[in-house]
C-alpha positions as MATLAB code, in Angstrom:
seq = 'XXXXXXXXXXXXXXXXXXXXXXXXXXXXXXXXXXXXXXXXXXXXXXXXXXXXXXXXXXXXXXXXXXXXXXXXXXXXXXXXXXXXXXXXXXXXXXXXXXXXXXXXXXXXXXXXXXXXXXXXXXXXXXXXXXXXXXXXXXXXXXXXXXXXXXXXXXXXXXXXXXXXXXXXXXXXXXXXXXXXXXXXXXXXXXXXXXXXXXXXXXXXXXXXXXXXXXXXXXXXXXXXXXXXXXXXXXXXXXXXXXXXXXXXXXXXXXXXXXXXXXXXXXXXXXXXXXXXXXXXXXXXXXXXXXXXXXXXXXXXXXXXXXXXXXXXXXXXXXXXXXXXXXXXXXXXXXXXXXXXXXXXXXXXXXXXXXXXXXXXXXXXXXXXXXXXXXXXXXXXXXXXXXXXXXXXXXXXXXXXXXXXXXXXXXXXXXXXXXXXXXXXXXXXXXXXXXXXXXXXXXXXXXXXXXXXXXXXXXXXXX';
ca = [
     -25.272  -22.117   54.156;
     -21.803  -21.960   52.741;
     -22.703  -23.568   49.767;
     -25.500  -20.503   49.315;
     -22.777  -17.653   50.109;
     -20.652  -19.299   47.792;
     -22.659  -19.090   44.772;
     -23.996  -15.756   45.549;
     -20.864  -14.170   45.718;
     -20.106  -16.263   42.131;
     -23.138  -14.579   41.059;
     -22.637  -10.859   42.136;
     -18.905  -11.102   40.489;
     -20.230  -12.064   37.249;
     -22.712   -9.421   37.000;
     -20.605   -7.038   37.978;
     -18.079   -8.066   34.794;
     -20.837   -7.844   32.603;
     -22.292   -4.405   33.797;
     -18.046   -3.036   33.735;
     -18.354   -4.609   29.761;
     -21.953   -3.075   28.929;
     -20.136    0.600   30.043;
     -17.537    0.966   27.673;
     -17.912    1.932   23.885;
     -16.778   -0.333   21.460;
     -14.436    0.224   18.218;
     -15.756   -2.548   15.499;
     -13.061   -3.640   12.507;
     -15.186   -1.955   10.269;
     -15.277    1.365   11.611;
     -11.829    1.275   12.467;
     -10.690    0.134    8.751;
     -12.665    3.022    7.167;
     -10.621    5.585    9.455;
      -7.185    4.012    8.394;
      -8.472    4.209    4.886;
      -9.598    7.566    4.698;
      -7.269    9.350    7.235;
      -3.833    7.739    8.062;
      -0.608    9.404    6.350;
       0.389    5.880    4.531;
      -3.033    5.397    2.812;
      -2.634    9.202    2.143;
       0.764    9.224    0.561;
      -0.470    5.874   -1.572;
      -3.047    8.227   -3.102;
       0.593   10.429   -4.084;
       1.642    8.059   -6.202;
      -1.045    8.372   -8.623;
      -0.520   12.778   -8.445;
       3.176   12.061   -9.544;
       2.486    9.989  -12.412;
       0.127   12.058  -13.445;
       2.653   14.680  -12.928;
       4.962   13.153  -14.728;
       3.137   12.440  -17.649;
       2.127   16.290  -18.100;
       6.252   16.798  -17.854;
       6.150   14.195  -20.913;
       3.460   15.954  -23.034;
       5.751   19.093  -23.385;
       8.111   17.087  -25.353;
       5.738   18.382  -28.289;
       4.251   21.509  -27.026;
       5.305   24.248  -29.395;
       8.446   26.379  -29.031;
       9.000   29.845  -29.327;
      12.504   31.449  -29.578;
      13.760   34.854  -29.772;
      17.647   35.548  -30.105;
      18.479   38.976  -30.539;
      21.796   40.983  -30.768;
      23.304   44.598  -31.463;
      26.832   45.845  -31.275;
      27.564   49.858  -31.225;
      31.179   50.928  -30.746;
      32.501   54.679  -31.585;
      29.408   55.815  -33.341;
      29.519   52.837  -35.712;
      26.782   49.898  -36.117;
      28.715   47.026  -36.205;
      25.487   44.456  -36.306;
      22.043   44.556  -35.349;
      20.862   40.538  -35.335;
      17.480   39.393  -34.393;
      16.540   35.413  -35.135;
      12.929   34.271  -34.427;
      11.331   31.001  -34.472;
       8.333   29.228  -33.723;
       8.431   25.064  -33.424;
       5.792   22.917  -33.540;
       7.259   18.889  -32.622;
       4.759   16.264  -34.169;
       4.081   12.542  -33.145;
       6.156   11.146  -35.903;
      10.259   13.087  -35.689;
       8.487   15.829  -38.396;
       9.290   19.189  -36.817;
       7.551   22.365  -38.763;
       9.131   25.361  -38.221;
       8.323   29.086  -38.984;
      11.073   32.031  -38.897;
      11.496   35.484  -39.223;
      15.205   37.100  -39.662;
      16.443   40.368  -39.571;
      20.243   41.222  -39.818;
      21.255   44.727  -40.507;
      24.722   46.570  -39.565;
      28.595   46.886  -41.358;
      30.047   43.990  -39.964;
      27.598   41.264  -40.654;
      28.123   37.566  -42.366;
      27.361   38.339  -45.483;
      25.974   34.880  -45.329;
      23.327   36.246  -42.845;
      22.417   39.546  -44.490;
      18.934   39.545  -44.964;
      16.757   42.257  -47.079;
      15.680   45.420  -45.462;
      12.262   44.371  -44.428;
      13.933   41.147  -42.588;
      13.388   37.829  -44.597;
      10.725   35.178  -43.364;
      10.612   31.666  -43.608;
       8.281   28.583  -43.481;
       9.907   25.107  -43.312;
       9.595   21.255  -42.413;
      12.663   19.107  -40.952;
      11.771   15.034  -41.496;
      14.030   12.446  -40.032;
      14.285    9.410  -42.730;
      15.364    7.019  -40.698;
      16.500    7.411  -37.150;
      13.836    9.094  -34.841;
      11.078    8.685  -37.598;
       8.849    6.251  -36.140;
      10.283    5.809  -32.506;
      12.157    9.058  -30.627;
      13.047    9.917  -27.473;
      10.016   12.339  -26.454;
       7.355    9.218  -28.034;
       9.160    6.503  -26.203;
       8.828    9.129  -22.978;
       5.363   10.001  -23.886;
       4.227    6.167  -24.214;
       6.665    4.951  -21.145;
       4.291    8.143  -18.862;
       1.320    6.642  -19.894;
       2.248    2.917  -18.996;
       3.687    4.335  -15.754;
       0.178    5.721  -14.671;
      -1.362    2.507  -15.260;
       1.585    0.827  -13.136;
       0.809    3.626  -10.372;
      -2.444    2.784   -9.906;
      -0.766   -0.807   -8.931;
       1.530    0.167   -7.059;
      -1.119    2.382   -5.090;
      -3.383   -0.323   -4.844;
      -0.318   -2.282   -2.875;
       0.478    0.208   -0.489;
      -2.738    0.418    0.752;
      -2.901   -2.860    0.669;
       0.194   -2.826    3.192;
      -1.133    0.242    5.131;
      -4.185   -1.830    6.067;
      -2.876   -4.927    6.562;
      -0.354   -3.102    9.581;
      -3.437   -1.896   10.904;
      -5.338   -5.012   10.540;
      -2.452   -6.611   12.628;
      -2.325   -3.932   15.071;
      -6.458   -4.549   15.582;
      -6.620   -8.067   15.938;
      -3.309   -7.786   18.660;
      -5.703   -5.475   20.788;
      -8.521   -7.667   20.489;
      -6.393  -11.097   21.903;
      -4.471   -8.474   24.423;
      -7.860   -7.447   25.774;
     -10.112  -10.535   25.795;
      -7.215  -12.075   27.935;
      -7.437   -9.621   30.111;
     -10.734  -10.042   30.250;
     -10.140  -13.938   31.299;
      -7.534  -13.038   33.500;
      -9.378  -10.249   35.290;
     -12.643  -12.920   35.631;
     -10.666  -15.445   37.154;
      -9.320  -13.012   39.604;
     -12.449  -12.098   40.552;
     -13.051  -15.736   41.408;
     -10.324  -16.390   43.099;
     -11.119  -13.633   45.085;
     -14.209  -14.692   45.695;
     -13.011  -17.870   46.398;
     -10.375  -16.865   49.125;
     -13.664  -14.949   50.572;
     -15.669  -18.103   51.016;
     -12.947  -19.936   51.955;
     -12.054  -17.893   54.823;
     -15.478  -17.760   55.946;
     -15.539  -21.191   55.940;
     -12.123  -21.650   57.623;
     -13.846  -19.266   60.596;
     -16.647  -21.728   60.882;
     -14.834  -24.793   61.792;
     -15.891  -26.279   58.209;
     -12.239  -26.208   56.169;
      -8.526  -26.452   57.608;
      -6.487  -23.198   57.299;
      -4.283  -24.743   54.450;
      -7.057  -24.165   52.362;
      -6.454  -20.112   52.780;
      -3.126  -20.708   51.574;
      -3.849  -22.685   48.719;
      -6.774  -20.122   47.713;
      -4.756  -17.236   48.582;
      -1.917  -18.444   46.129;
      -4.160  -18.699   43.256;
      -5.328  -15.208   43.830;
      -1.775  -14.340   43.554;
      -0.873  -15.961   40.543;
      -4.038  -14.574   38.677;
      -3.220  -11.162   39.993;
       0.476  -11.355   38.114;
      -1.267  -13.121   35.075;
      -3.364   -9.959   35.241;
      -0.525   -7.450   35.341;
       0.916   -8.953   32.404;
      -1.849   -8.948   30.273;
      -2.533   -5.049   31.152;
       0.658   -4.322   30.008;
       0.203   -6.117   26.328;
      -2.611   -4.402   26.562;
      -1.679   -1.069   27.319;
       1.127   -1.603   24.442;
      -1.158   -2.967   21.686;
      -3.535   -0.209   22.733;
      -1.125    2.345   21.804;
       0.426    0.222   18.894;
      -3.349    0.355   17.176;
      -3.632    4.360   17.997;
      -0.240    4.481   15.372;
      -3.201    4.096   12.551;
      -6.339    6.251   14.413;
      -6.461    9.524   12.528;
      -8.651   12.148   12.231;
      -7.637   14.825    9.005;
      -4.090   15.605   10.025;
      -4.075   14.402   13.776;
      -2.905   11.530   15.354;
      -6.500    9.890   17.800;
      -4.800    7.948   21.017;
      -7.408    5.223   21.737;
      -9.254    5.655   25.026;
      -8.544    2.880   27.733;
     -12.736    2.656   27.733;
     -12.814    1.769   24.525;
     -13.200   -2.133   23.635;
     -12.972   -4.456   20.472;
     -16.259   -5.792   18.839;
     -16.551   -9.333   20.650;
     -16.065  -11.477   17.165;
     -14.085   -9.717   14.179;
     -13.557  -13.067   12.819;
     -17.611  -13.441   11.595;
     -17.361  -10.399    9.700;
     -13.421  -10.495    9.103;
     -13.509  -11.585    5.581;
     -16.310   -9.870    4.209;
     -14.675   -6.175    5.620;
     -11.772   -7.259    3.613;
     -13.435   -8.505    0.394;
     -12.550  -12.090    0.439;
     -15.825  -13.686   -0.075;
     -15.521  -14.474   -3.791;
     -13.548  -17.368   -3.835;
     -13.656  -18.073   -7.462;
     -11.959  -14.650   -8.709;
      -9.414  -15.084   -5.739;
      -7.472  -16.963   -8.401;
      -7.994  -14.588  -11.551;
      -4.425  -13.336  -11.309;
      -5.154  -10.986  -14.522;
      -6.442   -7.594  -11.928;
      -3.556   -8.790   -9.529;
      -1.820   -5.656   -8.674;
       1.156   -7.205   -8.364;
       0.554   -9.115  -12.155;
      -0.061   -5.730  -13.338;
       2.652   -3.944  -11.813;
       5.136   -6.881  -13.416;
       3.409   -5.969  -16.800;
       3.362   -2.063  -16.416;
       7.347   -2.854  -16.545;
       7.390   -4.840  -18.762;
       5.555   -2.456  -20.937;
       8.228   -0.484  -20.314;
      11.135   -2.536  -20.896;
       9.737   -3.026  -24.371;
       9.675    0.351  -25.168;
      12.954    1.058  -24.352;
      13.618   -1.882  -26.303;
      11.982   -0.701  -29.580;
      14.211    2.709  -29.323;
      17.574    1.203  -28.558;
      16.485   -0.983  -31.811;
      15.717    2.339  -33.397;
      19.257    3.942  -32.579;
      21.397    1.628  -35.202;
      20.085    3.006  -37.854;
      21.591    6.041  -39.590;
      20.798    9.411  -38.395;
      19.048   11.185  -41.779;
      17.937   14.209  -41.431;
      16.187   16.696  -44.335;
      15.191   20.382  -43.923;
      13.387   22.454  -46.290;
      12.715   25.998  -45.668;
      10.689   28.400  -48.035;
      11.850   31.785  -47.891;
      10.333   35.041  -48.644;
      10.183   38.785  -47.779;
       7.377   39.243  -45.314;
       5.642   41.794  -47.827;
       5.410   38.933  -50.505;
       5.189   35.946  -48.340;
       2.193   34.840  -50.460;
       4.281   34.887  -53.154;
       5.546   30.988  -53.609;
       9.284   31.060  -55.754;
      10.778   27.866  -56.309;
      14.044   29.288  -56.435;
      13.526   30.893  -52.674;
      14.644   27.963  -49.979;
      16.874   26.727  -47.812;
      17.511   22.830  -48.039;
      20.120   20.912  -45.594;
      21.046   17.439  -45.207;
      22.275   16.005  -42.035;
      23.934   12.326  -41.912;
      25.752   10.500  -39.249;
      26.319    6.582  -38.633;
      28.760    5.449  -35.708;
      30.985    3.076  -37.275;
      30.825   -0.185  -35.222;
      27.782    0.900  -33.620;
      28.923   -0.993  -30.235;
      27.437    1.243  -27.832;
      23.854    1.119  -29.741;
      24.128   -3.229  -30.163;
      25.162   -3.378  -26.327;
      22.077   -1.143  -25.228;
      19.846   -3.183  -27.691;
      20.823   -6.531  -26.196;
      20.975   -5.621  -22.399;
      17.366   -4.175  -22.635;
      16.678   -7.745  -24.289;
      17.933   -9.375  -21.407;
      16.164   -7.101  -19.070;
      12.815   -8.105  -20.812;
      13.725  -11.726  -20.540;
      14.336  -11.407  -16.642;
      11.049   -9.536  -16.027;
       9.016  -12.214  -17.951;
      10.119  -14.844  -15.543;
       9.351  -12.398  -12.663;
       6.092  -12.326  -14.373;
       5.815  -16.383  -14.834;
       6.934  -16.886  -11.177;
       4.364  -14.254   -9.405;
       1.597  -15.678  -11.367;
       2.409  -19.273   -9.896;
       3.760  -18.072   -6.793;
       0.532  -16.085   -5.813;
      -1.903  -18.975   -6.986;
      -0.174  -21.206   -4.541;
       0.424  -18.891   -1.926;
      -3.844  -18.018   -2.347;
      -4.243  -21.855   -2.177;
      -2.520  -22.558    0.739;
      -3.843  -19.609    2.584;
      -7.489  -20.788    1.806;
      -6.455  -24.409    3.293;
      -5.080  -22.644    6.066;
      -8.203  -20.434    7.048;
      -9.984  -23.221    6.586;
      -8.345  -25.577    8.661;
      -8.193  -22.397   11.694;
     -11.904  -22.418   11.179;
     -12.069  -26.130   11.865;
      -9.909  -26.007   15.234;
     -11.340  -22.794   16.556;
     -14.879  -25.060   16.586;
     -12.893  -27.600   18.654;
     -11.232  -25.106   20.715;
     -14.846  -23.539   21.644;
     -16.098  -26.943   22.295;
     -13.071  -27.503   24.923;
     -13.586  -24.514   26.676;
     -17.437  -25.392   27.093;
     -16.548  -28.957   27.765;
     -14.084  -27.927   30.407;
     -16.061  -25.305   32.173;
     -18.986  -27.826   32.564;
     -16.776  -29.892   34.640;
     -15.701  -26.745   36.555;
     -19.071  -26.155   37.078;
     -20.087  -29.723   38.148;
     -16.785  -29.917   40.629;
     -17.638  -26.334   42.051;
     -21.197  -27.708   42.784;
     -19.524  -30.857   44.568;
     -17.879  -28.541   46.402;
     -20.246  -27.047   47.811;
     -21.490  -30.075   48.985;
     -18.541  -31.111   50.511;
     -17.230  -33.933   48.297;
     -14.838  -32.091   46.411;
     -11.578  -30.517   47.403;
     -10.012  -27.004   46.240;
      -7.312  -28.916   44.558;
      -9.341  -30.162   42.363;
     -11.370  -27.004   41.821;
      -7.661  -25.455   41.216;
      -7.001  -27.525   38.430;
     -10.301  -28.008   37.105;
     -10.118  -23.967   36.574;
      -6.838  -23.921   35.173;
      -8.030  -26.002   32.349;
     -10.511  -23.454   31.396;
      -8.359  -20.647   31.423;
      -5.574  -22.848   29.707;
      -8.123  -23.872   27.163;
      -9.795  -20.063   26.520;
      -6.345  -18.859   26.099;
      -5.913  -21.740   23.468;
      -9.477  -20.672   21.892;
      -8.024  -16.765   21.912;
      -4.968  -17.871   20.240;
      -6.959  -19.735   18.204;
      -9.111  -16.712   17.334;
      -5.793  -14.349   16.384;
      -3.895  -17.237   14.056;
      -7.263  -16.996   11.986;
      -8.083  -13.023   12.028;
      -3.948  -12.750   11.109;
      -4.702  -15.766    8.329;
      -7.353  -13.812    6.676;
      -5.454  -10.805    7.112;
      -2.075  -12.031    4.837;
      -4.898  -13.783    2.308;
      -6.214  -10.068    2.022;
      -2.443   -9.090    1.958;
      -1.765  -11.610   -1.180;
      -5.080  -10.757   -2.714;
      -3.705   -6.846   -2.611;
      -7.448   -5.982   -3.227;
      -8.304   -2.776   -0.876;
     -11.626   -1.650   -2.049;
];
């Protein structure tokens, strides 16, 4: 008889576990990932990075968009025109330092420069300006152009890798819920019974059949499991509300419902959510992010290299302007123009060498930044792979403890019931299950985290 209300009440606990579990709605990796992806503020702000290069290379196109100037000035005093000045211009920048340049001046009044007088119809003008050796082949606005254009490329890394860090955070803050709630799951089983245990014992104790200690003995186990419970709600409750940090909807912040549970193995499908399952291009380092992002500067460096190198030369410039009336500006005169020479050449040229040489050294540093990420990360993916690997390997064992171990529960419970077992032995016989679940759950979170820093190093959020 009290082997029969023993198991029965074993029986209705269980199914009433199962039918609390079958209730709630579940949140799988999967689903969860594509929300952090689409919606939280850090993926978001990732996608900004991309907007200000872009940005910024528009800002470096207008080094050569076109230029028009007007300067215009007039002095009356006591009825007398002292000068009436107007100077227009239209620029147009080119690739190479060639600037072309078209003018039309008008200066008309009894105090002007007689330098500046012009004829009475103004006096137009049509000119070139060609830099012959500094600023000829390499400038400021083409380095700027060429650096904006590297820098979008090097965006695109550097968005790739904080997404890559956005869902890693998240990734962590999943698999945290997932061991938080399946031990509370175990804990919350095991109270039940214990519960049920206490139950059978007392009914037992009533019939003559078990001493009293046993009460106490039950009783105390009932306590323990409750506190082992508490403790677990509360990591719970805290990785519950650690994981709502990444739910988002648009703009607002989702706070995960208490009802809501973890898909019951992440680890199956783990990998494949976070595109690991190509081994062999793990190790093609070439699309790294990071690789890329150590080239993109590089790129840069050398750039900046190549127009420090252009600044010690001499600064040559030539101008040639033809002039003409605007009535007979079809009319070409070879004695008509305006020709200028600039020249300048610091002496010792100190400040150019030391600006050449330190953007040497900074291109020296960077390629063994480059040389030691390409090694470091091939290692790092190596090890990582061992490591998953090996999880893989001891979560097996770990399962086959906790099956191993609640066989013999299951065999000492039945002795029990016959009488030829004690509730020590039960005791401990159930401690080694929960001791060796919570060993399998651990188990479980070292390998979702171990995939998770692989995906981390791999920087590959697609």
């Amino acid at each position: 008889m009290r082997a029969v209300i023993y198991i029965l009440l074993c029986v209705l606990c269980t199914l009433h576990a199962a039918a609390q579990e079958r209730l709630a709605g579940q949140l799988s990796f999967a689903e969860y990932l594509g929300y952090v992806k689409k919606y939280h503020p850090l993926t978001r702000q990732a996608n900004l990075t991309l907007s200000r290069a872009e940005a910024e290379l528009m800002a470096a196109r207008g080094g050569f968009d076109p230029k028009l100037e007007v300067d215009y000035d007039k002095k009356e005093f006591k009825g007398t025109g002292y000068y009436s000045l107007l100077n227009s211009s239209f620029k147009i920048p080119t690739w190479y330092g060639i600037e072309i340049k078209a003018a039309f001046d008008n200066s008309t009044g009894k105090y002007v420069n007689p330098q500046n007088i012009t004829p009475e119809g103004g006096l137009s003008s049509a000119g070139i300006t060609i830099p012959l050796a500094q600023g000829l082949l390499v400038n400021r606005r083409m380095a700027d152009l060429r650096s904006a254009k590297v820098q979008l490329r090097l965006s695109a890394a550097e968005q790739k890798l904080q997404v890559t860090e956005a869902v890693y955070a998240a990734s962590l803050a999943y698999f945290s819920w997932k061991r938080a709630f399946d031990e509370v799951k175990l804990y919350q089983t095991y109270l039940d019974f214990a519960r049920v245990r206490y139950t059978g014992i007392t009914k037992l104790i009533q019939a003559g059949d078990k001493p009293a200690i046993d009460s106490i003995e039950a009783g105390v186990i009932v306590k323990s499991r409750r506190l082992s419970l508490a403790d677990a709600q509360l990591k719970l409750t805290k990785a519950r509300l650690e994981l709502s940090n990444y739910l988002w909807l648009e703009n607002v912040p989702v706070e995960l419902a208490e009802n809501i549970v973890p898909e019951e193995n992440p680890a199956e499908h783990a990998a494949s959510i976070l595109n690991l399952t190509d081994a062999a291009a793990m190790l093609q380092l070439g699309e790294h992010p990071k690789v890329q992002a150590l080239q993109g500067k590089l790129e840069l460096l050398e750039i900046e290299r190549r127009y420090k190198a252009n600044l010690l030369l001499p600064k040559v410039d030539l101008s040639y302007n033809f002039l003409a009336e605007p009535r007979y500006v079809d009319r070409y005169r070879f004695q008509d123009y305006k020709l200028g020479v600039n020249f300048s050449l610091p002496v010792f040229l100190r400040k150019e060498r030391g600006g050449l040489r330190l953007a040497k050294l900074k291109i020296q540093d960077g390629q063994l930044d480059l040389d030691l990420a390409r090694v470091a990360l091939r290692n790092k993916i190596l090890a990582q792979q061992a490591e998953i690997d090996a999880l893989e390997n001891q979560k097996v064992t770990a399962s086959e403890l906790v099956k191993d171990y609640s066989t013999m529960l299951t065999s000492e419970e039945r002795l029990f019931s016959f009488g030829e077992s004690s509730l020590f032995v039960i005791n401990s016989r159930e401690n080694n299950v929960v001791s060796s679940r919570l060993s399998e759950i651990s188990m479980e979170n070292r390998l979702l985290i171990a995939i998770a820093d692989l995906f981390r190093t791999l920087s590959n959020p697609q």
